[in-house]
CHARMM-style PDB file with segment names, atoms N, HN, CA, C and O in Angstrom:
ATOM      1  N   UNK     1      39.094 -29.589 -24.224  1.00  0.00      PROA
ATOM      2  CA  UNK     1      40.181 -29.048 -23.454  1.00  0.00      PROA
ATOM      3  C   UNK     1      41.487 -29.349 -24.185  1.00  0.00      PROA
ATOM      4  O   UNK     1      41.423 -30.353 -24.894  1.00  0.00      PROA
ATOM      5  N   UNK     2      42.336 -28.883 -24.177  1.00  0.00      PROA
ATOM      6  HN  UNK     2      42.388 -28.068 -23.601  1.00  0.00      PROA
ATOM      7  CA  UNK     2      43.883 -28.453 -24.925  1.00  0.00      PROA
ATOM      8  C   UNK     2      44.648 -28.581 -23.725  1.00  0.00      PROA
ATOM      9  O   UNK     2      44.155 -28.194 -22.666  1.00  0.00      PROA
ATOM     10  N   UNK     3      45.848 -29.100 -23.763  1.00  0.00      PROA
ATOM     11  HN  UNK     3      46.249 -29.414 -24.624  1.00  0.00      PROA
ATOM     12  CA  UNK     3      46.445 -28.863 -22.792  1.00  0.00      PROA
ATOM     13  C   UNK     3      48.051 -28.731 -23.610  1.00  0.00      PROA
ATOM     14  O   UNK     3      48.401 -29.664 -24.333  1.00  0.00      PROA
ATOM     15  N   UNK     4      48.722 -27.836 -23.475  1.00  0.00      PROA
ATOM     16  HN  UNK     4      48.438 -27.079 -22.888  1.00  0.00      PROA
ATOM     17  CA  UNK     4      50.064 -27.286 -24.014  1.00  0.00      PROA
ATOM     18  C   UNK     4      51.028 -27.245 -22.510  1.00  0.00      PROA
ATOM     19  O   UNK     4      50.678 -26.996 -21.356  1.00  0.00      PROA
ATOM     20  N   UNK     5      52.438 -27.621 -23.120  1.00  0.00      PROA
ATOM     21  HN  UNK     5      52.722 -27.823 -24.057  1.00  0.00      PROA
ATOM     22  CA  UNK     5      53.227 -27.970 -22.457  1.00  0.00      PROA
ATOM     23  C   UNK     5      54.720 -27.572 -23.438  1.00  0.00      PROA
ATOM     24  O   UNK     5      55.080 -28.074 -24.503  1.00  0.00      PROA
ATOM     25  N   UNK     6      55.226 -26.734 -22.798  1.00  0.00      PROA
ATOM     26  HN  UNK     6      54.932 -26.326 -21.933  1.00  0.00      PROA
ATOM     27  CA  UNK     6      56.542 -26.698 -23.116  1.00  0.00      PROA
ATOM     28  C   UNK     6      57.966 -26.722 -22.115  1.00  0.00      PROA
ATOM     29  O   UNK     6      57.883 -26.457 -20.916  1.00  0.00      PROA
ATOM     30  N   UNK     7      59.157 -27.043 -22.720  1.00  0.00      PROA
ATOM     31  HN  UNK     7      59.224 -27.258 -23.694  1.00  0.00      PROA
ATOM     32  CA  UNK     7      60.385 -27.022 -21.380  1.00  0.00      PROA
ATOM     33  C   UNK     7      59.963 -25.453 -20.472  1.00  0.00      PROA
ATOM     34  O   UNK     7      59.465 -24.405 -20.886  1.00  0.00      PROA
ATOM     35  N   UNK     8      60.308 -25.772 -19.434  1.00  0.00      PROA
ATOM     36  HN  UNK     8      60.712 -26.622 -19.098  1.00  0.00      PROA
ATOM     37  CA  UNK     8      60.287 -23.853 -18.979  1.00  0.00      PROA
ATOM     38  C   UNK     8      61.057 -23.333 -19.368  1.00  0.00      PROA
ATOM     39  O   UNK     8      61.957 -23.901 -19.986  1.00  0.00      PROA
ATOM     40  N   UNK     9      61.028 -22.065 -19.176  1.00  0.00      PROA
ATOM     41  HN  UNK     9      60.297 -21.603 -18.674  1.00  0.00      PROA
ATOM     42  CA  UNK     9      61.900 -20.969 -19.679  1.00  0.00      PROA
ATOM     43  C   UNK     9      63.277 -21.286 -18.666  1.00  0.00      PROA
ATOM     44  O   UNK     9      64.357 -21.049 -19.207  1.00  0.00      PROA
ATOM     45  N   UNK    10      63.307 -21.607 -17.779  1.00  0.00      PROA
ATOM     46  HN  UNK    10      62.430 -21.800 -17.339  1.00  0.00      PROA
ATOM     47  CA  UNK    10      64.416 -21.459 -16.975  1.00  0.00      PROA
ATOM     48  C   UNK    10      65.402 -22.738 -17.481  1.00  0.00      PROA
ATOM     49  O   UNK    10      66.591 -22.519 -17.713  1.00  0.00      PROA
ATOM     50  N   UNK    11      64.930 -23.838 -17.606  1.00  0.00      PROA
ATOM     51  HN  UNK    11      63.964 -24.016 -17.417  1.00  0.00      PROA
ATOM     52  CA  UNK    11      65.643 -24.787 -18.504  1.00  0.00      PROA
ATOM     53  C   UNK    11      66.350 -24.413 -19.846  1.00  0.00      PROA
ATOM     54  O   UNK    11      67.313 -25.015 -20.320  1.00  0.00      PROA
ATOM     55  N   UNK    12      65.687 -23.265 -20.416  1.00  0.00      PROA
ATOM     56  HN  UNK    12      64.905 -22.776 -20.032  1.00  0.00      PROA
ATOM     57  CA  UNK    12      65.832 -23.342 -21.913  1.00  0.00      PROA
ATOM     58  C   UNK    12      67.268 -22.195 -21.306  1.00  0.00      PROA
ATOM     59  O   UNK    12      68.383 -22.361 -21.802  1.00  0.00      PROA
ATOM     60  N   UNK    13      67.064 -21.202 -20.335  1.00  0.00      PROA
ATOM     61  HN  UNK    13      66.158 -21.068 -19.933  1.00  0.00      PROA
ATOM     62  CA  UNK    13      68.235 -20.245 -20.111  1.00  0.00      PROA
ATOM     63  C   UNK    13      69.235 -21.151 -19.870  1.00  0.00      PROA
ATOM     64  O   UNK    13      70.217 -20.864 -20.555  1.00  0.00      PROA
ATOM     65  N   UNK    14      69.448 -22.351 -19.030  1.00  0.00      PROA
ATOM     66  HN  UNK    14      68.651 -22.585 -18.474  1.00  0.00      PROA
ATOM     67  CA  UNK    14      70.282 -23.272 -18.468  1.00  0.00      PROA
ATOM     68  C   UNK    14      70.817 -23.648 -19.552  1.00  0.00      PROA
ATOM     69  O   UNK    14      71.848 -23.128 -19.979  1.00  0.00      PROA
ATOM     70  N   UNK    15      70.076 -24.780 -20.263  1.00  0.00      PROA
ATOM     71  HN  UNK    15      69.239 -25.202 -19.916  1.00  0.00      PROA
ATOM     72  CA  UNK    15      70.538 -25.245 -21.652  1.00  0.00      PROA
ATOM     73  C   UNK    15      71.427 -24.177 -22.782  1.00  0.00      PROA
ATOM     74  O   UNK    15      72.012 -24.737 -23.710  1.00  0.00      PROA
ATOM     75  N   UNK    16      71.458 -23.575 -22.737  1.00  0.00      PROA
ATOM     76  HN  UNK    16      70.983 -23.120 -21.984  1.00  0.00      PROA
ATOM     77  CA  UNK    16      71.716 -22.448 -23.436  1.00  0.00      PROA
ATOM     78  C   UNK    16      73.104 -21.332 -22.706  1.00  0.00      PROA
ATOM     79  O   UNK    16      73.865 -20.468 -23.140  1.00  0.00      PROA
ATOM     80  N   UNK    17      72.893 -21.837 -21.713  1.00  0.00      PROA
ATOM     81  HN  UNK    17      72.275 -22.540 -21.361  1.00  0.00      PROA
ATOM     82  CA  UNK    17      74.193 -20.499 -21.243  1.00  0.00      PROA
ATOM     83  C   UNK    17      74.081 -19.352 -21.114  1.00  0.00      PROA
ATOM     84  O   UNK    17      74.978 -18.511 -21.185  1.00  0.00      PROA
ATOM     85  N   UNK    18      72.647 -19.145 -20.850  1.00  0.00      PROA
ATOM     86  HN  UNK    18      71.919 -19.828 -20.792  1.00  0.00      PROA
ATOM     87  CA  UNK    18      72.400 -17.491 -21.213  1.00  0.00      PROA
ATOM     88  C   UNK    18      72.526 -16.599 -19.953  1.00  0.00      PROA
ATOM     89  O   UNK    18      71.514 -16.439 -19.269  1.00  0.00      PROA
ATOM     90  N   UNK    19      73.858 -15.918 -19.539  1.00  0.00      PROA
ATOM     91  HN  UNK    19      74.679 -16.048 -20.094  1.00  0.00      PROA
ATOM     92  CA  UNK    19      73.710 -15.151 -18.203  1.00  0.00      PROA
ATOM     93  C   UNK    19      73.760 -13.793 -18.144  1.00  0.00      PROA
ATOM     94  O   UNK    19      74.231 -13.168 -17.194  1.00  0.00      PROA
ATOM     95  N   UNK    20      73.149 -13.172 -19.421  1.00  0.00      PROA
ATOM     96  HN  UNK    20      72.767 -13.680 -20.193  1.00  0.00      PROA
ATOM     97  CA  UNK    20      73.119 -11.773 -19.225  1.00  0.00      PROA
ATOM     98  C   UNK    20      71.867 -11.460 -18.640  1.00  0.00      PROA
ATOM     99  O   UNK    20      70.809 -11.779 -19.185  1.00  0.00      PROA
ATOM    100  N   UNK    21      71.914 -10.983 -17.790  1.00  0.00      PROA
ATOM    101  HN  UNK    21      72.772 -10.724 -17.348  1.00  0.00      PROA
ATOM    102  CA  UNK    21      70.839 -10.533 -16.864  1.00  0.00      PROA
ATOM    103  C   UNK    21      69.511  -9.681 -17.506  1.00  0.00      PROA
ATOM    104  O   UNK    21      68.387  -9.637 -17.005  1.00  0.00      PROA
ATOM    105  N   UNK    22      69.877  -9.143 -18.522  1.00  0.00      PROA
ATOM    106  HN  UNK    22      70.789  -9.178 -18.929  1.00  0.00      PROA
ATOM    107  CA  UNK    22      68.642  -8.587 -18.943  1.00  0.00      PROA
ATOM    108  C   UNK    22      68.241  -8.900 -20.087  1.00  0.00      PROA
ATOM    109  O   UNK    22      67.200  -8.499 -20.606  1.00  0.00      PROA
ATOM    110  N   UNK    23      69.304  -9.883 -20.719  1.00  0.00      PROA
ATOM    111  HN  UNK    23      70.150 -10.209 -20.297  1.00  0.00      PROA
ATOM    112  CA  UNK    23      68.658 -11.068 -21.557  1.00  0.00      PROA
ATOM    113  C   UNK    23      67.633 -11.743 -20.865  1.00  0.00      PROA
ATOM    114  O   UNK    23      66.467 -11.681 -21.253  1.00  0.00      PROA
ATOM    115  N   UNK    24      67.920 -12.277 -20.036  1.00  0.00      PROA
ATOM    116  HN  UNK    24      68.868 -12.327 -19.721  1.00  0.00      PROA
ATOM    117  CA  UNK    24      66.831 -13.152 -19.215  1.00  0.00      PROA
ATOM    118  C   UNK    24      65.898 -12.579 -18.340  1.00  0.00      PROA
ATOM    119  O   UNK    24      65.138 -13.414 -17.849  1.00  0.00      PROA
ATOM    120  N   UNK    25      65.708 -11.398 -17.981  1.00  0.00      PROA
ATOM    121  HN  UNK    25      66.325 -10.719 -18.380  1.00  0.00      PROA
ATOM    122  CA  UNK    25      64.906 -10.480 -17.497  1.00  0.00      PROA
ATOM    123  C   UNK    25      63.701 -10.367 -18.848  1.00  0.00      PROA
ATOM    124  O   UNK    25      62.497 -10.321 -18.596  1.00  0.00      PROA
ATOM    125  N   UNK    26      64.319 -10.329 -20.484  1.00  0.00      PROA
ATOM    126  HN  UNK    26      65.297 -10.367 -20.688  1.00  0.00      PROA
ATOM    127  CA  UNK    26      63.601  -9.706 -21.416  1.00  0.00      PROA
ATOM    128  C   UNK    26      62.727 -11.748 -21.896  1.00  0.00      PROA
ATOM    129  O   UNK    26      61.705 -12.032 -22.520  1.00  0.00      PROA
ATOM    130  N   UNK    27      63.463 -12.375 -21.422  1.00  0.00      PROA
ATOM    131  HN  UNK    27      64.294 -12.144 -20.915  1.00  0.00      PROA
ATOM    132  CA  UNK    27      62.687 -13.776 -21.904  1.00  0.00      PROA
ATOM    133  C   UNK    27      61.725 -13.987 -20.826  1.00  0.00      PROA
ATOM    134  O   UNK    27      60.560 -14.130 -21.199  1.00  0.00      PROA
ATOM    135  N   UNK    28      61.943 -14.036 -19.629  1.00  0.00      PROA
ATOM    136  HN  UNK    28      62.889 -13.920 -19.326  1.00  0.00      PROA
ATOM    137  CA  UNK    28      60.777 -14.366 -18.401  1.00  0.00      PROA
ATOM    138  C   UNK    28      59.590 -12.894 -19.137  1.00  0.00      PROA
ATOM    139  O   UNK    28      58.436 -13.085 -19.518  1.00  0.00      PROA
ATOM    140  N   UNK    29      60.163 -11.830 -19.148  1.00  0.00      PROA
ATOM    141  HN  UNK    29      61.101 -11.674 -18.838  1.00  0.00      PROA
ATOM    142  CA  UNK    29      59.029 -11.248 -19.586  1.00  0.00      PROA
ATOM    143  C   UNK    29      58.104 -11.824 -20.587  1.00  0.00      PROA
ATOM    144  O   UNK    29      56.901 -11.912 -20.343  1.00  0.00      PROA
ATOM    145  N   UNK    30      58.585 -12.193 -21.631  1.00  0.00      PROA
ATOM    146  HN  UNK    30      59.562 -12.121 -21.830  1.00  0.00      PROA
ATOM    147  CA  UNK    30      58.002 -12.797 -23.077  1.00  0.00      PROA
ATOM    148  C   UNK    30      57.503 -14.026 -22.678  1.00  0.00      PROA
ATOM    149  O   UNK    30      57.177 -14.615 -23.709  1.00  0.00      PROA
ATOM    150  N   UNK    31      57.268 -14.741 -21.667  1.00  0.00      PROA
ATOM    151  HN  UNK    31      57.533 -14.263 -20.830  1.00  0.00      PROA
ATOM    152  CA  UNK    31      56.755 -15.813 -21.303  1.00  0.00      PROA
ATOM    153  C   UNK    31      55.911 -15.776 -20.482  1.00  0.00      PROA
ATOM    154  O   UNK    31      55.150 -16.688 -20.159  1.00  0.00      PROA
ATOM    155  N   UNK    32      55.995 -14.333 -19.923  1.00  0.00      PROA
ATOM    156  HN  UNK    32      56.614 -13.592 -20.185  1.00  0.00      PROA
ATOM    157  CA  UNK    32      54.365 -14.285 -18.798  1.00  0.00      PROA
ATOM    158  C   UNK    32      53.475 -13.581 -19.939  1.00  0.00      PROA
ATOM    159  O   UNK    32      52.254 -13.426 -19.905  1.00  0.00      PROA
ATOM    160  N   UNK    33      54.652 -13.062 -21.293  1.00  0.00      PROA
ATOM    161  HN  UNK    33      55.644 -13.187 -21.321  1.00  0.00      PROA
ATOM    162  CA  UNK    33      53.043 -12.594 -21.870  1.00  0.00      PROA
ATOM    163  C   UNK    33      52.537 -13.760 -22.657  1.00  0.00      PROA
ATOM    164  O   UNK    33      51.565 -13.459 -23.350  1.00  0.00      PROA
ATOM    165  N   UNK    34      52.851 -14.779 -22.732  1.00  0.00      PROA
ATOM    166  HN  UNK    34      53.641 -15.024 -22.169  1.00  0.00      PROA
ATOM    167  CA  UNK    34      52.293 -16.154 -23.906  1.00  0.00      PROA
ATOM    168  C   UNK    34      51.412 -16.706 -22.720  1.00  0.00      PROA
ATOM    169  O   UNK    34      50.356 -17.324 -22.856  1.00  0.00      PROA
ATOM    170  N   UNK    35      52.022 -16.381 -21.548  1.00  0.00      PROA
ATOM    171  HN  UNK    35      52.880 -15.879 -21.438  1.00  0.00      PROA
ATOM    172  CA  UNK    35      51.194 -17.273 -20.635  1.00  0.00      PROA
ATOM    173  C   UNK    35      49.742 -16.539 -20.511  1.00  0.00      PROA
ATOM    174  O   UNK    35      48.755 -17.274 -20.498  1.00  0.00      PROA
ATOM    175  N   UNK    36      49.606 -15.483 -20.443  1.00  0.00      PROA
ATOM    176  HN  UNK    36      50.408 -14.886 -20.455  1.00  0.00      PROA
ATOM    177  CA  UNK    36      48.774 -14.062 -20.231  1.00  0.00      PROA
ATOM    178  C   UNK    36      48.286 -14.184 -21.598  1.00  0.00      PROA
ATOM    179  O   UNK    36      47.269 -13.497 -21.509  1.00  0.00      PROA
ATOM    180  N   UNK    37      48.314 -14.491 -22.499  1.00  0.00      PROA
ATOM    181  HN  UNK    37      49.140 -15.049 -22.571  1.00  0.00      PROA
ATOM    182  CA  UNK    37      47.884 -14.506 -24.514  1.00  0.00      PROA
ATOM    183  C   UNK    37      47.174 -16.038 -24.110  1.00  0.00      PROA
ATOM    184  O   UNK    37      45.991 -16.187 -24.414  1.00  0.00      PROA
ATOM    185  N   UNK    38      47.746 -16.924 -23.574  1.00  0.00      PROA
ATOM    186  HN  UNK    38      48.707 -16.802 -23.327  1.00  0.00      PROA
ATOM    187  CA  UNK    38      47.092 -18.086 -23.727  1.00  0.00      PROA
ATOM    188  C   UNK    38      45.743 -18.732 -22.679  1.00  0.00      PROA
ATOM    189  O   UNK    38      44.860 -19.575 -22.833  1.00  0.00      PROA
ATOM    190  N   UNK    39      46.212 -17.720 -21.470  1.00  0.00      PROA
ATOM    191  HN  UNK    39      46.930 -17.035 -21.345  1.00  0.00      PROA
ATOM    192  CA  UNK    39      44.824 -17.388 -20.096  1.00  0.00      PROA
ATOM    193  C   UNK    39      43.677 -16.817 -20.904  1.00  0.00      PROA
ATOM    194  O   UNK    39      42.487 -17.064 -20.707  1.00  0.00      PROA
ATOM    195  N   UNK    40      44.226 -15.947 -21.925  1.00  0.00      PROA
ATOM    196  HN  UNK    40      45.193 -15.746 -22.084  1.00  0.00      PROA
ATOM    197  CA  UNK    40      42.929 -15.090 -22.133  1.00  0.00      PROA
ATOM    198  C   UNK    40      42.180 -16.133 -23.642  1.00  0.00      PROA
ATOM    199  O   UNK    40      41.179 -15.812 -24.281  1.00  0.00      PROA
ATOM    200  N   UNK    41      42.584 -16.714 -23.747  1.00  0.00      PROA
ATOM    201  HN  UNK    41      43.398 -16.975 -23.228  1.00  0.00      PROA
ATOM    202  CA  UNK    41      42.434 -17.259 -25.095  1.00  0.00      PROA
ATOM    203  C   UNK    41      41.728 -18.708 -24.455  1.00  0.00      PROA
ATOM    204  O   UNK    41      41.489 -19.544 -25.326  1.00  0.00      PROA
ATOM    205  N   UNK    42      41.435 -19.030 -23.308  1.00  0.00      PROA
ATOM    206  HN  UNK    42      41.629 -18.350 -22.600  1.00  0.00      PROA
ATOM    207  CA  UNK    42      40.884 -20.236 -22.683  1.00  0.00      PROA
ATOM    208  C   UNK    42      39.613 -19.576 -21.716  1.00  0.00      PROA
ATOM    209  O   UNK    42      38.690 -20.237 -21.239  1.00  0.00      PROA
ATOM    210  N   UNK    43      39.786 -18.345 -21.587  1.00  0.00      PROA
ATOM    211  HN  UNK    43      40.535 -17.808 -21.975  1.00  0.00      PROA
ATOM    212  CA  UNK    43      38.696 -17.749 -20.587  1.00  0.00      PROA
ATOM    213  C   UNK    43      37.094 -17.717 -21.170  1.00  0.00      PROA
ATOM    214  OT1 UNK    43      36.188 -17.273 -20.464  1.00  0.00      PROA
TER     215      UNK     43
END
């Protein structure tokens, strides 16, 4: 078993200052697909 762990995405927007709305619309996307790349890669 592997277990991976990174800051969340919502920390990393915080840390960062990032408030364009579809900046951060386009990162939550890119993080349900690593999450969705990494489900299928343990199934």
């Amino acid at each position: 078993m592997v277990h991976i762990r990174y800051p969340s995405i919502d920390n990393w927007i915080e840390d960062l200052a990032i408030v364009d709305k579809e900046v951060i619309a386009e990162v939550k996307k890119t993080q349900a697909m690593i999450v969705g790349v990494l489900e299928e890669l343990t199934e």
